[in-house]
C-alpha positions in Angstrom: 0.0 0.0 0.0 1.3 3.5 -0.6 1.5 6.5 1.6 -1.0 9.3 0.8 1.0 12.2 -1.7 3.9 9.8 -2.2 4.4 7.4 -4.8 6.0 3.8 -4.6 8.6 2.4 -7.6 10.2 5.2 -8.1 7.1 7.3 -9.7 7.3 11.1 -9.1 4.7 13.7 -8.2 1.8 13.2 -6.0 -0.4 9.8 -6.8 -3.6 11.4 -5.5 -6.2 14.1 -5.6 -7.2 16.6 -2.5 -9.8 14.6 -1.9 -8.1 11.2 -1.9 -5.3 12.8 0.1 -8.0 13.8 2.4 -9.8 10.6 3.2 -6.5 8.8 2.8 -5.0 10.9 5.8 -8.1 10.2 7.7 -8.4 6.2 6.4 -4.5 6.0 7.1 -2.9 3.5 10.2 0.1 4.8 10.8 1.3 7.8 12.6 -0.7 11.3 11.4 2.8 13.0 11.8 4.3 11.4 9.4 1.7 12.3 7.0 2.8 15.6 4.5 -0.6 16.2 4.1 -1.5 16.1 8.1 0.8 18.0 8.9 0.0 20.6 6.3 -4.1 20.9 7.7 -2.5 20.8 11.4 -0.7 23.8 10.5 -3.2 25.9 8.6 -5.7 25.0 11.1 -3.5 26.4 13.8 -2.9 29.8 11.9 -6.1 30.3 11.5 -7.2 29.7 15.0 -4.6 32.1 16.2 -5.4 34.6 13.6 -9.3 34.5 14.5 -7.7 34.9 18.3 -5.8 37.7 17.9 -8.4 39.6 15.8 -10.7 39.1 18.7 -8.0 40.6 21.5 -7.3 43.3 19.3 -11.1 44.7 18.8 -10.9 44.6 22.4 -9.2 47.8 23.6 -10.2 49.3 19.8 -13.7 49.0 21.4 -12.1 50.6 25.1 -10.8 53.3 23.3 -13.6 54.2 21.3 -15.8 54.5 24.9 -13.0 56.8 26.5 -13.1 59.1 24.1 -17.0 60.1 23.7 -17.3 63.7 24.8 -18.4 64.9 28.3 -21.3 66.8 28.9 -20.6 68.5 31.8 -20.6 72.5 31.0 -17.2 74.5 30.8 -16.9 77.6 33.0 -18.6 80.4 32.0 -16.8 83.7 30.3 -16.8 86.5 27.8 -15.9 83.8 25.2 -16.7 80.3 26.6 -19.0 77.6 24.9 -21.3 76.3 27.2 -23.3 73.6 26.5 -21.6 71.9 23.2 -23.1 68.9 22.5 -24.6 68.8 19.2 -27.1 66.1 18.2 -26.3 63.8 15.2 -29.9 63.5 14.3 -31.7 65.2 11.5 -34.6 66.2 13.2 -33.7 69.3 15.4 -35.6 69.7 18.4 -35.6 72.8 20.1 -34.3 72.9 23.9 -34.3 74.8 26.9 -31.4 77.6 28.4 -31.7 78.0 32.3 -29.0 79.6 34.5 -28.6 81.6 37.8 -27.4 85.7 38.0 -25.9 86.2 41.2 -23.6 89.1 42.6 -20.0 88.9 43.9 -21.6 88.1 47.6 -23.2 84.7 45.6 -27.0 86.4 46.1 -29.0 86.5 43.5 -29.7 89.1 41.5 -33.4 89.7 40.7 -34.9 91.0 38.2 -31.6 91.0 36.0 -32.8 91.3 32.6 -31.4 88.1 30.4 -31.2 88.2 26.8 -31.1 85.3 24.5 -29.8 86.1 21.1 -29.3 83.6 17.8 -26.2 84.5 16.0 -28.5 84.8 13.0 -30.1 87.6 14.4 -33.5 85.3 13.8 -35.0 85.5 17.2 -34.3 86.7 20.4 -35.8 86.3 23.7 -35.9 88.1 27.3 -36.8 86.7 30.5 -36.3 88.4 34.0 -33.7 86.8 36.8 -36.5 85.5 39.2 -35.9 84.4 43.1 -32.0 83.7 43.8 -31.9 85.1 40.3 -32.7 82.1 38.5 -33.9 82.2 35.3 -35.1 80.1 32.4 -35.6 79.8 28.2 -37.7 77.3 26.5 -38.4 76.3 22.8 -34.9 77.4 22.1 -33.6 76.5 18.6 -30.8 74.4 18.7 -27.1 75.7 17.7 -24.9 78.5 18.9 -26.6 81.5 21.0 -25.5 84.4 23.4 -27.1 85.4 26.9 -26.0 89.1 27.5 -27.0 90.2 30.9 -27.6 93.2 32.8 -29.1 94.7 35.7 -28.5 98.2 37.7 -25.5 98.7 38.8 -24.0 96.4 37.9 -21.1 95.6 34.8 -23.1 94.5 32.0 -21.8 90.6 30.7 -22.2 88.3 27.6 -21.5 84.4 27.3 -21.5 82.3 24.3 -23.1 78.8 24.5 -24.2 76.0 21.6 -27.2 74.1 22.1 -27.6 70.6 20.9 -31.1 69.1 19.2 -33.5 68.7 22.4 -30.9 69.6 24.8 -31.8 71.3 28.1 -28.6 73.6 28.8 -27.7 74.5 32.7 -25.1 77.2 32.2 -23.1 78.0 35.5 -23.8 80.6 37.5 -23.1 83.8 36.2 -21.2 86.9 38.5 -22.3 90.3 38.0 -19.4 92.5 39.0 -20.6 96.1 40.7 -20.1 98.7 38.2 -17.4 101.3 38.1 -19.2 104.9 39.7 -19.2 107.0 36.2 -19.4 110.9 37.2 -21.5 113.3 35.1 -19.7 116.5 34.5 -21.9 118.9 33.0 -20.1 122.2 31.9 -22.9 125.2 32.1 -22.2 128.7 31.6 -22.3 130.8 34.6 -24.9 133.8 34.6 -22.3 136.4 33.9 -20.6 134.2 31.1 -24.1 133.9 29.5 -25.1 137.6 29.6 -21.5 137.6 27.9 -22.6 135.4 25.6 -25.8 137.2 25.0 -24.5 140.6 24.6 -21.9 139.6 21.8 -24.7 138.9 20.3 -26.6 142.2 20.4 -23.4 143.5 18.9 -23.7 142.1 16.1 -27.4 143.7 15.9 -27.2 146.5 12.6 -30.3 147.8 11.3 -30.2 147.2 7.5 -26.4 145.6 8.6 -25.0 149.2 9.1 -26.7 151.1 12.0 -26.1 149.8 15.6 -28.7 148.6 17.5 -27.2 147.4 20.5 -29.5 148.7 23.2 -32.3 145.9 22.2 -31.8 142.1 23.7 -34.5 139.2 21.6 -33.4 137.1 24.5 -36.3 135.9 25.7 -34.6 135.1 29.1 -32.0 137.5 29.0 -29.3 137.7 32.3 -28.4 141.0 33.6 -25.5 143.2 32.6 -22.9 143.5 35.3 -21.8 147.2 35.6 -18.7 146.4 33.7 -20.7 145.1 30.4 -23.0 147.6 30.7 -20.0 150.6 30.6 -18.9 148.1 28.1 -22.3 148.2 26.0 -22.0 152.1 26.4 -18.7 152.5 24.6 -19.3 150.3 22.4 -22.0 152.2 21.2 -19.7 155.6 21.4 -17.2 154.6 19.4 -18.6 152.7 16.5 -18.1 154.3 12.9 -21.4 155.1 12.7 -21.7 157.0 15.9 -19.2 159.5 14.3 -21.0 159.6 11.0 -24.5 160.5 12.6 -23.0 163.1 14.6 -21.5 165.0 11.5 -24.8 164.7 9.9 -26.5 166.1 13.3 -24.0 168.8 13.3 -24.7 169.7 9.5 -28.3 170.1 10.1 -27.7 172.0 13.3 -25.4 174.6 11.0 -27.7 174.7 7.9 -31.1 175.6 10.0 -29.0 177.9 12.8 -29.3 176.0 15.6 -26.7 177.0 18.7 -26.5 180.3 16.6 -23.7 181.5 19.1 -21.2 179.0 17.7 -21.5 181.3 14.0 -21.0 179.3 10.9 -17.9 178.4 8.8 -15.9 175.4 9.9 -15.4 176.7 13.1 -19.1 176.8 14.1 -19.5 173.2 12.3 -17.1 171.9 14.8 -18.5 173.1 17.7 -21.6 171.6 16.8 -19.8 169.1 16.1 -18.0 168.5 19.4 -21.6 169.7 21.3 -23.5 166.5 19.2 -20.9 164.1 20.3 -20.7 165.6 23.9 -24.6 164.7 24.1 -23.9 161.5 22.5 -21.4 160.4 25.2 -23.0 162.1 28.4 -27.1 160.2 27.4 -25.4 156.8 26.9 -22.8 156.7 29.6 -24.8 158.8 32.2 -28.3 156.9 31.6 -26.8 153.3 29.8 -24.2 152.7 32.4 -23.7 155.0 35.3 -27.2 155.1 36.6 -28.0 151.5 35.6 -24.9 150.7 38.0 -25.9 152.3 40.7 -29.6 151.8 40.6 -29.4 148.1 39.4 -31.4 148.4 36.3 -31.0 147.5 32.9 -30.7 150.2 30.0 -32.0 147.9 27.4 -35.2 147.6 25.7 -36.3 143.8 26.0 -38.3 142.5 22.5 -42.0 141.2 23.3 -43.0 140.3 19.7 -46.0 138.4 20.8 -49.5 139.2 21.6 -52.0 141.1 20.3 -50.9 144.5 18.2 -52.5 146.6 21.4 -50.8 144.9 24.2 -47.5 145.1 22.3 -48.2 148.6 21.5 -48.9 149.6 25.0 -45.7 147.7 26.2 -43.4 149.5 24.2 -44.7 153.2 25.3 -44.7 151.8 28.4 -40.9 151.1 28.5 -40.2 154.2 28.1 -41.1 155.0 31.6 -40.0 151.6 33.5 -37.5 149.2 33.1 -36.5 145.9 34.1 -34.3 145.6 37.2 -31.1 143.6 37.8 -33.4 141.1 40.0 -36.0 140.5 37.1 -38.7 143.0 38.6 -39.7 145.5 36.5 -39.8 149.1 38.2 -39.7 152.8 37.0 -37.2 153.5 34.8 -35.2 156.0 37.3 -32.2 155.6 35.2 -33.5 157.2 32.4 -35.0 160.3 33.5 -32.1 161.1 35.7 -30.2 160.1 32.8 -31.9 162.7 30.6 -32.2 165.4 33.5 -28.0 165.4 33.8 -27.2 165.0 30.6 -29.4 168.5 29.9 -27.6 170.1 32.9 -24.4 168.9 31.8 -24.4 170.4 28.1 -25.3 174.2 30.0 -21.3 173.7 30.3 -20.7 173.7 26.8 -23.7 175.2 25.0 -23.6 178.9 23.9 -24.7 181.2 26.8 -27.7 182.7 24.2 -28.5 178.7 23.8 -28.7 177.6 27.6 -31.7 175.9 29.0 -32.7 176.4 32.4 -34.2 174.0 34.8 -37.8 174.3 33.5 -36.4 174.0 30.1 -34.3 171.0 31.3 -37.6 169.4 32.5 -39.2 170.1 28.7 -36.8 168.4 26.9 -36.8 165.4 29.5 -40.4 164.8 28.5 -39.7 165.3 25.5 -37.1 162.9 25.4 -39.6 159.9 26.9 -41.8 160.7 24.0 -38.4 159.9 21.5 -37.6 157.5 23.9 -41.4 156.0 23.4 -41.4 156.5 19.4 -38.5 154.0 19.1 -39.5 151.7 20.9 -42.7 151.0 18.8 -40.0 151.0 15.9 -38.4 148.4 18.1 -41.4 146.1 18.6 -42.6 146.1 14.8 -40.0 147.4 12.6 -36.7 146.9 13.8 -36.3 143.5 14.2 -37.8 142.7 10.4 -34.9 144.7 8.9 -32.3 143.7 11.6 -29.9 141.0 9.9 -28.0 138.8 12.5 -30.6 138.4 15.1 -30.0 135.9 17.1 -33.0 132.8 16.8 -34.2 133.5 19.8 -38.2 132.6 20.7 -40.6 135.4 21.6 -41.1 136.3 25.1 -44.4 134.9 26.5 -44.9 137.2 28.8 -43.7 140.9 29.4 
């Protein structure tokens, strides 16, 4: 008999199949190790029992590893630019969630009544909610994905905290701090009353009727301060000095030569002079004497203060009215003292420089003060309906109410 995958007589290469080789192996009686063929199936059977072995021990810790490194869900500490709540759901369907937190002060109170706002970072929708007790607070039907709670309350430092809700997810952000906020100090920079009668009376310097004759001695103002005695000397030589001061006096002085007036100072340049110098002495002595040196002393105001509202009557008899009282330095209005003893010394001054034939005496003195109110009266009414409509540079003040 021969052996299975060896042949006998000298033959060469195997004398059986797989199959005969197979059931000859099994069929055989002597000793399976010294069959090739045995010992070939012991061998692969071997490898693949330690290969089917190994894969298993391998999966093993694959499997470990896989577990250890699922993400936690506990919530990160909470900051200007910390993610809370990041787990994200893998399904399709996404379901909104719920936000809920706690606002508590540096003490660990809560703060009620902290205002909480929810914000998408899609600017989609929004929501509020108010820090209940131990400032607790809550958001439902929240979309899932990324989102922003910005809080604040009084008096406290405003805060913001970034967070991404997952599908379904209810989110429990830490407890969020408020620090105390900083004391901020207003400083509000006014003008002072004598800085804004400054203010005010730069303005009425600029006041030209038809943008060439001063008209300085009229405030729009509807609450205008006081002069000080210093701007109102400073109001009177303003007035003095300007250009056109010097031009009306000539003209004054021309009139007074061509019709004969103050005959004693003759004619010729000589005479025009005097008349001259006698115009501009009246000029100085009324505005200094009634517009500053009275007013000082008496605590009134020289100026004729713009009503421009109310019925043509009542504005009509404010403005003759004015020519007989004034307004005081305390905001009362009182006879105008200044004035007629304004008018009373200049007239007694000029008997200094007059011609003697051209002297007035006291009862003469007193004409031309009434006189004078009258004038005094007639400009005003020019004041109250004319002057203003041809006055460029008027400040935009609004009418006075009340007189």
């Amino acid at each position: 008999m021969q052996r299975c995958g060896v042949k006998l007589d000298g033959e060469k290469g195997p004398s059986c199949t797989l199959r005969r080789v197979h059931l000859n192996c099994i069929a055989a009686t002597h000793d399976r190790s010294s069959c090739p063929c045995a010992q070939f199936l012991f061998r692969a059977k071997g490898t693949l029992l330690c290969l089917c072995l190994g894969a298993l021990l391998f999966s093993i810790p694959l499997h470990a590893q896989s577990q250890q490194s699922a993400p936690a869900s506990t919530p990160l500490s909470v900051g200007s630019s910390t993610t809370v709540c990041g787990l994200t759901s893998q399904s399709d369907q996404q379901a909104p969630g719920g936000v809920s937190g706690a606002v508590v002060d540096t003490n660990g109170s809560g703060v009620i009544g902290a205002h909480i706002n929810l914000q998408r970072e899609d600017r989609s929708s929004s929501q509020e909610a108010l820090a209940q007790d131990d400032g607790q607070f809550s958001f439902t039907n929240v979309p899932p994905g990324p989102f922003r709670l910005v809080i604040s309350s009084t008096g406290f430092a405003a805060q913001s905290i970034a967070g991404n809700l997952g599908s379904g997810e209810s989110c429990v952000v830490p407890r969020i701090t408020l620090a105390v906020a900083t004391n901020i100090t207003e400083v509000r920079v006014e003008l002072s009353p004598i800085e804004l009668a400054q203010e005010q009376l730069k303005d009425q310097e600029k006041q030209r009727v038809l943008g060439v004759i001063p008209n300085f001695y009229v405030t729009y103002a509807p609450h205008a301060m006081p002069l000080t005695p210093k701007q109102k000397f400073q109001l009177a030589w303003k007035s003095t000095i300007d250009p056109v001061s010097f031009g009306v006096t000539g003209a004054v002085a021309g009139v007074e030569q061509a019709t004969g007036t103050l005959s004693g100072y003759g004619q010729g340049a000589q005479g025009y002079a005097k008349r001259y110098g006698a115009a501009y002495a009246d000029l100085v002595t009324g505005t200094f004497i009634g517009g500053a040196i009275f007013p000082s002393l008496l605590k009134q105001d020289p100026r004729y203060f713009y009503k421009g509202t109310g019925s043509v009557r009542s504005r009509v008899l404010y403005a003759i009215s004015m020519s007989v009282i004034c307004k005081g330095d305390n905001g009362r209005w009182q006879p105008n003292y200044s004035g007629i003893l304004g008018s009373l010394a200049s007239g007694g001054i000029s008997n200094l420089y007059y011609p003697a034939t051209d002297r007035s005496d006291a009862a003469l003195t007193f004409e031309n003060m009434v006189i004078g109110i009258g004038e005094t009266a007639a400009v005003n009414l020019l004041q109250e309906f004319v002057m203003r409509k041809i006055t460029p540079n008027v400040p935009n003040y609004n009418p006075q109410t009340t007189p």
